[in-house]
DRENLUM-36792 format. One record per residue: residue number from 1; residue in one letter; x, y, z of N, C-alpha, C, O, CB in turn. Coordinates in steps of 0.05 Angstrom, whole numbers. Glycine has a CB too. Layout:
residues N
site k:NUM, r:a, n_px:X, n_py:Y, n_pz:Z, ca_px:X, ca_py:Y, ca_pz:Z, c_px:X, c_py:Y, c_pz:Z, o_px:X, o_py:Y, o_pz:Z, cb_px:X, cb_py:Y, cb_pz:Z;
...
This chain:
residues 76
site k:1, r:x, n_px:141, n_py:-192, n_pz:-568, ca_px:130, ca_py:-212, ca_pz:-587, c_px:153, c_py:-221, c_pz:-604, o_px:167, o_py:-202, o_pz:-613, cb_px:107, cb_py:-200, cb_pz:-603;
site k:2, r:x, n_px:161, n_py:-243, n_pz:-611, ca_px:173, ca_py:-256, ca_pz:-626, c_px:168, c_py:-274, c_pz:-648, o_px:157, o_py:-294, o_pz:-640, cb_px:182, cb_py:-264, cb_pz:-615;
site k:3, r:x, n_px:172, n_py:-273, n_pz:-668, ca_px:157, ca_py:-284, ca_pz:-694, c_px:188, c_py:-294, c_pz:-706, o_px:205, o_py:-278, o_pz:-712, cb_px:136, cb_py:-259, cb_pz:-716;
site k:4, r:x, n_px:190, n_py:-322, n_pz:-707, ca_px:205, ca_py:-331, ca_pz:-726, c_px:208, c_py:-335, c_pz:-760, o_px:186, o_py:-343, o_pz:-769, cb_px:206, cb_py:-348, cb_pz:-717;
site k:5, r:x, n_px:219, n_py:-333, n_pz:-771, ca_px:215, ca_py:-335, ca_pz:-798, c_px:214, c_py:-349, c_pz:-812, o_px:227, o_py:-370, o_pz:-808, cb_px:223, cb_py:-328, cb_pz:-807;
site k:6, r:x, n_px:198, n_py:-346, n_pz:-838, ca_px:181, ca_py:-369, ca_pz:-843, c_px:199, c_py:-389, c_pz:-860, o_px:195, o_py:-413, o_pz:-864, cb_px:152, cb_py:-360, cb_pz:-860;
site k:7, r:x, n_px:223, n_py:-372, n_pz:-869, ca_px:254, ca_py:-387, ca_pz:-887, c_px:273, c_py:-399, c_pz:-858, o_px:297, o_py:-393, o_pz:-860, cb_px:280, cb_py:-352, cb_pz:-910;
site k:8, r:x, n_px:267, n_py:-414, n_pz:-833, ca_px:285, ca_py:-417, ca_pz:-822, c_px:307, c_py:-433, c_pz:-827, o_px:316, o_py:-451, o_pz:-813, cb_px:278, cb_py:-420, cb_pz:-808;
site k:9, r:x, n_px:315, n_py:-422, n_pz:-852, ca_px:348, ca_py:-436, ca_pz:-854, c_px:364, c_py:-422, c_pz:-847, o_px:361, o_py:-397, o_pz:-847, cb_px:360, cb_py:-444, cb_pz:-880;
site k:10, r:x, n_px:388, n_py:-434, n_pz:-837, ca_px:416, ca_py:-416, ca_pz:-833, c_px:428, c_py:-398, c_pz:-858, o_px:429, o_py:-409, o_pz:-880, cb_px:440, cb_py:-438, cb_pz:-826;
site k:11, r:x, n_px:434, n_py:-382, n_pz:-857, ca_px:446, ca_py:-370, ca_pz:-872, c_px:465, c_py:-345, c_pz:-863, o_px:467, o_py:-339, o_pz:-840, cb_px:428, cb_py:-364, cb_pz:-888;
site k:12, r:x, n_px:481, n_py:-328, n_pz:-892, ca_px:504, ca_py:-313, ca_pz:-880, c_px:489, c_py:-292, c_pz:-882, o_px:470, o_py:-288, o_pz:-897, cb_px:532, cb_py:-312, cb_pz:-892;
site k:13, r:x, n_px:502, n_py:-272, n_pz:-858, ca_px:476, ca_py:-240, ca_pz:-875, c_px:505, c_py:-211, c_pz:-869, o_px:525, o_py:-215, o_pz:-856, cb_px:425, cb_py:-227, cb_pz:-838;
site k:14, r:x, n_px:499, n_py:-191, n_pz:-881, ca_px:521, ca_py:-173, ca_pz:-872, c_px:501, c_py:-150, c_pz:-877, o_px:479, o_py:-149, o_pz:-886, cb_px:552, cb_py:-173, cb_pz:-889;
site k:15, r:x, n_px:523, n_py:-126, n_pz:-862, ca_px:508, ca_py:-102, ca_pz:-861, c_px:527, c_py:-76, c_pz:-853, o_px:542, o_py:-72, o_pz:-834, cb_px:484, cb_py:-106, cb_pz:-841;
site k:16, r:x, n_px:517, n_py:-57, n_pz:-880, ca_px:535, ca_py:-41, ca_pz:-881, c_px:568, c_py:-43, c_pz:-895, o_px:587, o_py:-27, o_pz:-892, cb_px:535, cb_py:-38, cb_pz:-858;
site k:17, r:x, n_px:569, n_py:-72, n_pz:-914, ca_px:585, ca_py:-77, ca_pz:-932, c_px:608, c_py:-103, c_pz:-914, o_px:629, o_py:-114, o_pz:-923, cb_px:599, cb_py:-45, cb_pz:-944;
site k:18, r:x, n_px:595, n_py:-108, n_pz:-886, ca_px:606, ca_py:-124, ca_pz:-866, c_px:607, c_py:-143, c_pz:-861, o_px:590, o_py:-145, o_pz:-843, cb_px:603, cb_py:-120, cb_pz:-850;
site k:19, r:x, n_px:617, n_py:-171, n_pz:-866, ca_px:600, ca_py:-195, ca_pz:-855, c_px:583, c_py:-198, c_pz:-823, o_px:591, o_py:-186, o_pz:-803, cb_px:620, cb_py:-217, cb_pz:-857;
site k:20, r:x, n_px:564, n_py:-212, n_pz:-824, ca_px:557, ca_py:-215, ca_pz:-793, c_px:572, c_py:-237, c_pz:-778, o_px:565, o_py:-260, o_pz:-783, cb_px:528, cb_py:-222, cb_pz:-790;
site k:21, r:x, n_px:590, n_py:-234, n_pz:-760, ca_px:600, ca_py:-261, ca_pz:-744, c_px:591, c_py:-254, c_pz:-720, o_px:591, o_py:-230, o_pz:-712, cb_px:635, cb_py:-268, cb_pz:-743;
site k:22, r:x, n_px:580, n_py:-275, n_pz:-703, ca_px:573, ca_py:-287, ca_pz:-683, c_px:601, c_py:-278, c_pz:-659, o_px:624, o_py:-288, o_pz:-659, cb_px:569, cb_py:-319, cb_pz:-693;
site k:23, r:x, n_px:591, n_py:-259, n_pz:-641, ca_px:617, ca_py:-242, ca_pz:-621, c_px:626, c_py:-268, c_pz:-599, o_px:649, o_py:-270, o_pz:-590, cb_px:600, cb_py:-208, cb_pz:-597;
site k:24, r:x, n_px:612, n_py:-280, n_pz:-596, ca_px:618, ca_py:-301, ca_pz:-578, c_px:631, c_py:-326, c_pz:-584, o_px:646, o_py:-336, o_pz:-568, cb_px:598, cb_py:-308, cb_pz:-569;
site k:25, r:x, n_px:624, n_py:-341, n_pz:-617, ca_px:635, ca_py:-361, ca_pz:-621, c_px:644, c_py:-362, c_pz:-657, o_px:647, o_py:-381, o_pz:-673, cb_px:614, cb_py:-381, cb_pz:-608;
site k:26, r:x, n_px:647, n_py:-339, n_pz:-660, ca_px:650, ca_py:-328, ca_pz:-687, c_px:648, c_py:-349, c_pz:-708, o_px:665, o_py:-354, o_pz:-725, cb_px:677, cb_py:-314, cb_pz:-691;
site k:27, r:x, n_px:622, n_py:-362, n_pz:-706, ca_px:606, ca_py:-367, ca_pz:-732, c_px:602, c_py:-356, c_pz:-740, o_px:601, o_py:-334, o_pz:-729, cb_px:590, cb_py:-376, cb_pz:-736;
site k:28, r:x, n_px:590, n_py:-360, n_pz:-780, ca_px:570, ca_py:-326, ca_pz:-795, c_px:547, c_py:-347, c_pz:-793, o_px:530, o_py:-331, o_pz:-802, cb_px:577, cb_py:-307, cb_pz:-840;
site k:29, r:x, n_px:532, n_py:-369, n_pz:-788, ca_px:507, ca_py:-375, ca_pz:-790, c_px:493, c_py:-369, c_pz:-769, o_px:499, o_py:-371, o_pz:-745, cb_px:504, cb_py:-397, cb_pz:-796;
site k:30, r:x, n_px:460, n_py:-354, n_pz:-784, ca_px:443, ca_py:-343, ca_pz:-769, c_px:423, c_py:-353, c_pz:-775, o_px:427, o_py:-368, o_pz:-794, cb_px:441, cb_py:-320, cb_pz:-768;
site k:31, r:x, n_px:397, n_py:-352, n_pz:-767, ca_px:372, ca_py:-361, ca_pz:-766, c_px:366, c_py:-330, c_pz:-758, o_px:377, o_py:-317, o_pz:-739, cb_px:364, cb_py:-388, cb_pz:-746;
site k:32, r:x, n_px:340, n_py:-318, n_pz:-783, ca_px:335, ca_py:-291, ca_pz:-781, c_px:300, c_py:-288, c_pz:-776, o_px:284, o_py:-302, o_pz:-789, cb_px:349, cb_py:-275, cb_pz:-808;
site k:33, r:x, n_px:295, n_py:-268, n_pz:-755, ca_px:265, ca_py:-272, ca_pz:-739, c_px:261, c_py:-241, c_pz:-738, o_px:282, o_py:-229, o_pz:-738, cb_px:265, cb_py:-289, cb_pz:-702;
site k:34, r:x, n_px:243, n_py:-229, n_pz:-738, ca_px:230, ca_py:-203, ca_pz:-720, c_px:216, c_py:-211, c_pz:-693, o_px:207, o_py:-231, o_pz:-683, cb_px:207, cb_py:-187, cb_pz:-737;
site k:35, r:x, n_px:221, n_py:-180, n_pz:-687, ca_px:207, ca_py:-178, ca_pz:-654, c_px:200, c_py:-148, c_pz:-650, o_px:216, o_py:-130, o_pz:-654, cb_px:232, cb_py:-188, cb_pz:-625;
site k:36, r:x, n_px:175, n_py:-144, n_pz:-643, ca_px:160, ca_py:-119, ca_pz:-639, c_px:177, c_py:-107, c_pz:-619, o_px:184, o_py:-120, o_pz:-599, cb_px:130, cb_py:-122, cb_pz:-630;
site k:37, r:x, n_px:185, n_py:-79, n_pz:-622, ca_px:193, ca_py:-64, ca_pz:-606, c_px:173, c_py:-52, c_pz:-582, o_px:170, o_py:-27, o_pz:-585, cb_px:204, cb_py:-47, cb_pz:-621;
site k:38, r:x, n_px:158, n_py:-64, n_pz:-556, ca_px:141, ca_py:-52, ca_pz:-549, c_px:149, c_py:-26, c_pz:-534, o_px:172, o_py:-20, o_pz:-527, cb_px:125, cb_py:-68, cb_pz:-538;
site k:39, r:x, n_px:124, n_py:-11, n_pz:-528, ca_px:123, ca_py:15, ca_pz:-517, c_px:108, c_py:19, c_pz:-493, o_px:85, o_py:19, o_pz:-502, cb_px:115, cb_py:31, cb_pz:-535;
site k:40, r:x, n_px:106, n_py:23, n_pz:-472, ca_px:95, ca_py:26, ca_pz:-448, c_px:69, c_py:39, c_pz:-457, o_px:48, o_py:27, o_pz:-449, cb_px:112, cb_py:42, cb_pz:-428;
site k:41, r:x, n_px:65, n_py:64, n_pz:-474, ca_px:42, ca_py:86, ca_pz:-484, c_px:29, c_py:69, c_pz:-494, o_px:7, o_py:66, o_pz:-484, cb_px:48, cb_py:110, cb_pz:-503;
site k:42, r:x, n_px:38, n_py:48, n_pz:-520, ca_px:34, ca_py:37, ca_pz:-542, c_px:13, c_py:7, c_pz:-531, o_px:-8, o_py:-3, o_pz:-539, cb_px:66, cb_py:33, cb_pz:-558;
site k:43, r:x, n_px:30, n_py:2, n_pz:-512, ca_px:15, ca_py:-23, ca_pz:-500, c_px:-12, c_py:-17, c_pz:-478, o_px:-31, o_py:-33, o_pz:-476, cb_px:40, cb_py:-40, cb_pz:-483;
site k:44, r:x, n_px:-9, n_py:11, n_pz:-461, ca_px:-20, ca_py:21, ca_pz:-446, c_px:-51, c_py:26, c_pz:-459, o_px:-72, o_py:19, o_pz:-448, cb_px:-3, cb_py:42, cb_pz:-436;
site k:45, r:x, n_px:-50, n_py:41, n_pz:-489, ca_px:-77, ca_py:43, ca_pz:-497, c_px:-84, c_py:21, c_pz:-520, o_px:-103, o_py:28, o_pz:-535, cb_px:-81, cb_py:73, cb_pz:-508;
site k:46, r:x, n_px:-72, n_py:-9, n_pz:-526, ca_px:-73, ca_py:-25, ca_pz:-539, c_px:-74, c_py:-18, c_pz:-565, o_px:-93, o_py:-21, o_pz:-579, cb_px:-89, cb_py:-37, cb_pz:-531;
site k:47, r:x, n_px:-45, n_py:-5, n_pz:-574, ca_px:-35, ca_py:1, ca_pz:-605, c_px:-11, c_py:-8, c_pz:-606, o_px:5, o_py:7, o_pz:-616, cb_px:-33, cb_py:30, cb_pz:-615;
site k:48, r:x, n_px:-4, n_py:-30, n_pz:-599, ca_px:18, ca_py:-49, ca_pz:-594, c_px:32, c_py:-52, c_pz:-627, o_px:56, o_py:-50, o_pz:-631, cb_px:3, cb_py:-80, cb_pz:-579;
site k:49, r:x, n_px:13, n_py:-57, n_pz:-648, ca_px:10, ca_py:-49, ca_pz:-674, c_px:28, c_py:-34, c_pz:-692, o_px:40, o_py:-42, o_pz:-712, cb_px:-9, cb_py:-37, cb_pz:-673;
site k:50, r:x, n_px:28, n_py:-13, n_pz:-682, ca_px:38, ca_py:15, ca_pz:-679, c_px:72, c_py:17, c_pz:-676, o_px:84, o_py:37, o_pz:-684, cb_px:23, cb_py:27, cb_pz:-652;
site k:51, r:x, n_px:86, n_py:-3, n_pz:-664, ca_px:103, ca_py:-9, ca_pz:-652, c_px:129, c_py:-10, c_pz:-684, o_px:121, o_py:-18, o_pz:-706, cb_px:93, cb_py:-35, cb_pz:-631;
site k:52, r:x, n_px:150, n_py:-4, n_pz:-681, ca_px:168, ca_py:-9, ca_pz:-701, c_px:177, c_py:-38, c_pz:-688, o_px:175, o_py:-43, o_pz:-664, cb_px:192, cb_py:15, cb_pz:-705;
site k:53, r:x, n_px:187, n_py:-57, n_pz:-707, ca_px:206, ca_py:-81, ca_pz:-697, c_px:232, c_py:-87, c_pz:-708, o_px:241, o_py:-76, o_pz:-728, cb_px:193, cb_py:-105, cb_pz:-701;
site k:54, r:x, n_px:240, n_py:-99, n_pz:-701, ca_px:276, ca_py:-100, ca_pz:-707, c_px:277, c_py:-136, c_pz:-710, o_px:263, o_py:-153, o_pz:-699, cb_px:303, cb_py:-84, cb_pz:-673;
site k:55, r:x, n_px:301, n_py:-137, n_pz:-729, ca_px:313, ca_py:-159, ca_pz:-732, c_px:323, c_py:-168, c_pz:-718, o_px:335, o_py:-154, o_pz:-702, cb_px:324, cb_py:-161, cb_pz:-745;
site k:56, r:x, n_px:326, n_py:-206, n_pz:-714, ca_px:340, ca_py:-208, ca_pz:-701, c_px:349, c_py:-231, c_pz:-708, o_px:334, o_py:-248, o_pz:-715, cb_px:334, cb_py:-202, cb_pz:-682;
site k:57, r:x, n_px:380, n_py:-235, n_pz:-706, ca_px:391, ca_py:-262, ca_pz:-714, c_px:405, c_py:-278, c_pz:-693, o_px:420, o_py:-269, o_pz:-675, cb_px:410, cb_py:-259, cb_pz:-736;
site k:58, r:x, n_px:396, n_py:-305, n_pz:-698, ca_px:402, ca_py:-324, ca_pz:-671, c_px:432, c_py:-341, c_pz:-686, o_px:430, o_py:-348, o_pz:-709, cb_px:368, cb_py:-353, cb_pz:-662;
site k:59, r:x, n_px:453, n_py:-345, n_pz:-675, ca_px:473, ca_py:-356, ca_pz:-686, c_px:459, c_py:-392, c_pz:-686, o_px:440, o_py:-400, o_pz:-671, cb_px:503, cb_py:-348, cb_pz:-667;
site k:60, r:x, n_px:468, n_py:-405, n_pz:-701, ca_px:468, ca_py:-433, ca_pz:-706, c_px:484, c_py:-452, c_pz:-691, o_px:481, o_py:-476, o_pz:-689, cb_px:475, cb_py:-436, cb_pz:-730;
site k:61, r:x, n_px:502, n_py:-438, n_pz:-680, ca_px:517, ca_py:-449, ca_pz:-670, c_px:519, c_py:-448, c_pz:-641, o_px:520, o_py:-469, o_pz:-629, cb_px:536, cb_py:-444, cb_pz:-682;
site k:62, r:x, n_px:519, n_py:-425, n_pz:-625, ca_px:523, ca_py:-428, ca_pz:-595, c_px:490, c_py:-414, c_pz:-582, o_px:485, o_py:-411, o_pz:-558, cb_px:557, cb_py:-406, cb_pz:-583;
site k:63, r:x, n_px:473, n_py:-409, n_pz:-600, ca_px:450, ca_py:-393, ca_pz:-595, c_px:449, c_py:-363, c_pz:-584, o_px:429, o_py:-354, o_pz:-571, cb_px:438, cb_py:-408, cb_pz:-578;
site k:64, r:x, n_px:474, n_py:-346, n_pz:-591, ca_px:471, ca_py:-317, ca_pz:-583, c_px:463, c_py:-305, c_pz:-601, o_px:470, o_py:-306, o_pz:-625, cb_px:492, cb_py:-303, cb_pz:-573;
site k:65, r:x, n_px:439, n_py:-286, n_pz:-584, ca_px:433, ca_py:-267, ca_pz:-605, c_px:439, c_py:-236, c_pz:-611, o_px:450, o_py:-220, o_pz:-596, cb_px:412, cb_py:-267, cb_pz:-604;
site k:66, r:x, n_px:431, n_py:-231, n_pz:-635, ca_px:434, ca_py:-200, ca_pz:-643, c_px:417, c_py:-192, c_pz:-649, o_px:400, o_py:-206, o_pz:-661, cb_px:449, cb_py:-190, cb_pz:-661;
site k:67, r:x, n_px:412, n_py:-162, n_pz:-641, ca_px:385, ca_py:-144, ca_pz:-641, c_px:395, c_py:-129, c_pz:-664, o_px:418, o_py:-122, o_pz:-661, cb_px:377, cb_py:-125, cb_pz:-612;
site k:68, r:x, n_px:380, n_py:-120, n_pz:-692, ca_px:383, ca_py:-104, ca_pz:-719, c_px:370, c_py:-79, c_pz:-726, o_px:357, o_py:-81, o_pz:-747, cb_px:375, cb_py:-118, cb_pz:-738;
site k:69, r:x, n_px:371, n_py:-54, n_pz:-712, ca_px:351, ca_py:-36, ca_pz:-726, c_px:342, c_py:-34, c_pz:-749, o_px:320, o_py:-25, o_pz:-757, cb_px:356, cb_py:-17, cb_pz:-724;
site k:70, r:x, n_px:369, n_py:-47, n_pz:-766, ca_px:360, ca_py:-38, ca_pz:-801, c_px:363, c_py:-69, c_pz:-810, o_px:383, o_py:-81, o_pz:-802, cb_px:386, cb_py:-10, cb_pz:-822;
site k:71, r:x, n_px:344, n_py:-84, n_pz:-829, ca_px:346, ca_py:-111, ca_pz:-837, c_px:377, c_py:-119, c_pz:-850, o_px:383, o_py:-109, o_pz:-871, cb_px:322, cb_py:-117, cb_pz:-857;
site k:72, r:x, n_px:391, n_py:-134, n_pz:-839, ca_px:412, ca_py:-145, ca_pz:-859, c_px:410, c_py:-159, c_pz:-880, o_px:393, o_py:-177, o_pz:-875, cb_px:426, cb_py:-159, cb_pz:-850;
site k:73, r:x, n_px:419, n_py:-160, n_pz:-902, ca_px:420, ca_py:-171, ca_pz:-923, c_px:435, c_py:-197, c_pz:-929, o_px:459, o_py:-197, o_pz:-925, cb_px:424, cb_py:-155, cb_pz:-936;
site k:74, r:x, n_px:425, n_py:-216, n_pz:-938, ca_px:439, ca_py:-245, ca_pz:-939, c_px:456, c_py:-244, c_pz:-956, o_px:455, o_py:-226, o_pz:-973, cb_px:423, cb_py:-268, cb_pz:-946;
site k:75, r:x, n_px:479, n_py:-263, n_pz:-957, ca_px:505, ca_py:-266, ca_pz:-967, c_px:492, c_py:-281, c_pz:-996, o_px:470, o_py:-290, o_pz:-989, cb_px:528, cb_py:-284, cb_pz:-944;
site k:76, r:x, n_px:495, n_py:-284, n_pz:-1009, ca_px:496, ca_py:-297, ca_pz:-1026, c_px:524, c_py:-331, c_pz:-1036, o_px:521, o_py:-344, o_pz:-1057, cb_px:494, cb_py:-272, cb_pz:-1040;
């Protein structure tokens, strides 16, 4: 499942005191979304719910993405 966010502006985000750049075309603008982590068990007895989800930021620029266990924080 994929849910975009409801602020879709570009913006800078870092994590872990890091900026985020884009590995492919080293932009920092992202467009930031969640996506349910599903589970075979989780989906199997319909507790899909249940599921942790991760961040994820789409570059602005060439469209690659990054998968976030822990939310990044925007640049100011």
């Amino acid at each position: 499942m994929f849910r975009q966010s409801k602020q879709a502006i570009p913006r800078e985000y870092s994590l872990a005191g890091k900026s985020i750049i884009c590995p492919h075309c080293q932009s920092a603008q992202f467009i930031a979304s969640k996506a349910q982590l599903n589970t075979a068990l989780a989906t199997l007895i319909e507790l899909d719910f249940l599921n942790e989800s991760a961040t994820i930021l789409t570059c602005t620029s060439c469209g690659q993405i990054q998968w976030f266990g822990v939310t990044p924080t925007t640049e100011a």
